[in-house]
C-alpha positions in Angstrom: 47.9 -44.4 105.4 45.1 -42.2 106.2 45.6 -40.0 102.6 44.6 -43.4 100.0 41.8 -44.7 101.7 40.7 -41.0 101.8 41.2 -40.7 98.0 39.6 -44.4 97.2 36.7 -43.3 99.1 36.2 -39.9 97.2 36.6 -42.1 93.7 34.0 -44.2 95.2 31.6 -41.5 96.4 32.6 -39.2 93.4 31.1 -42.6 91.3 27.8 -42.6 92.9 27.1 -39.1 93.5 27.4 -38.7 89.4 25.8 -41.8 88.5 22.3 -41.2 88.8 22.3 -37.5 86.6 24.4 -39.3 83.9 21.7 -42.4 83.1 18.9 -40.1 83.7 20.2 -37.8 81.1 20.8 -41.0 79.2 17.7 -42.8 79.7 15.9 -39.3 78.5 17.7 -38.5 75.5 19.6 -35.9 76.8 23.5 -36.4 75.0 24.9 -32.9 75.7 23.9 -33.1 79.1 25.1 -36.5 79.7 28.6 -35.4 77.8 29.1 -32.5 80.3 28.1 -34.5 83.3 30.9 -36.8 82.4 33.7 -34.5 81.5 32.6 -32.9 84.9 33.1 -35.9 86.8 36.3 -37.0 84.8 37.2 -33.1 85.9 36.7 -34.2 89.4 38.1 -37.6 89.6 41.3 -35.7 88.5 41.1 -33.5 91.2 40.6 -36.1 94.2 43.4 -38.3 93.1 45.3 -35.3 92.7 46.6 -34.9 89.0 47.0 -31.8 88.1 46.2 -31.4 83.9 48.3 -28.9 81.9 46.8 -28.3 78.3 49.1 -26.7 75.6 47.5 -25.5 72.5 43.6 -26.1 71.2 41.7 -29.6 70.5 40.4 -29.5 67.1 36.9 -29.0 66.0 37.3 -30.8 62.9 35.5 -34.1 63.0 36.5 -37.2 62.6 38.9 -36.8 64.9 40.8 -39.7 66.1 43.0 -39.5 69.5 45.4 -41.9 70.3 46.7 -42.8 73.9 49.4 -45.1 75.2 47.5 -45.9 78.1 50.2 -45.9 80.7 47.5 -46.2 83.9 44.2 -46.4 84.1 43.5 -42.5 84.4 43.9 -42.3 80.7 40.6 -42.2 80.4 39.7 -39.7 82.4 42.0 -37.3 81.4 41.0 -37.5 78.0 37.3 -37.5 79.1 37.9 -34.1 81.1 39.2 -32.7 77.8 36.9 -33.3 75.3 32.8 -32.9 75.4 
């Protein structure tokens, strides 16, 4: 019982410890510093709620680039957020 509430309150805390450097980077113009902050924080969502990611092969530099998910759960999101800058 102790373990979720444990992991709800990392997600929460995990929230509002990165909040702050993601819209200051935002508010100053700062994308590639915002982009890392987030994959960062996608990285350690993942890690509280325990998902471990296992990446075969190499995301494409070619842009456009479209990637598609089925969106099984809501950590969609930020797994493909910890994946890509």
């Amino acid at each position: 019982m102790l373990v979720p509430v444990l992991k709800i309150f990392g997600i929460i805390f995990s929230a509002l410890l990165f909040f702050l450097p993601v819209w200051a980077s935002h508010v100053l113009k700062k994308k590639q510093l915002r982009d890392k902050l987030i994959q960062r924080y996608c990285k350690v969502l993942l890690l509280i709620v325990g998902i471990k990611l296992k990446v075969h092969g190499k995301i494409s530099d070619e842009r456009p680039l479209l990637v598609v998910s089925n969106h099984l759960t809501y950590m969609d999101i930020p797994v493909l957020a910890s994946q890509f800058p």
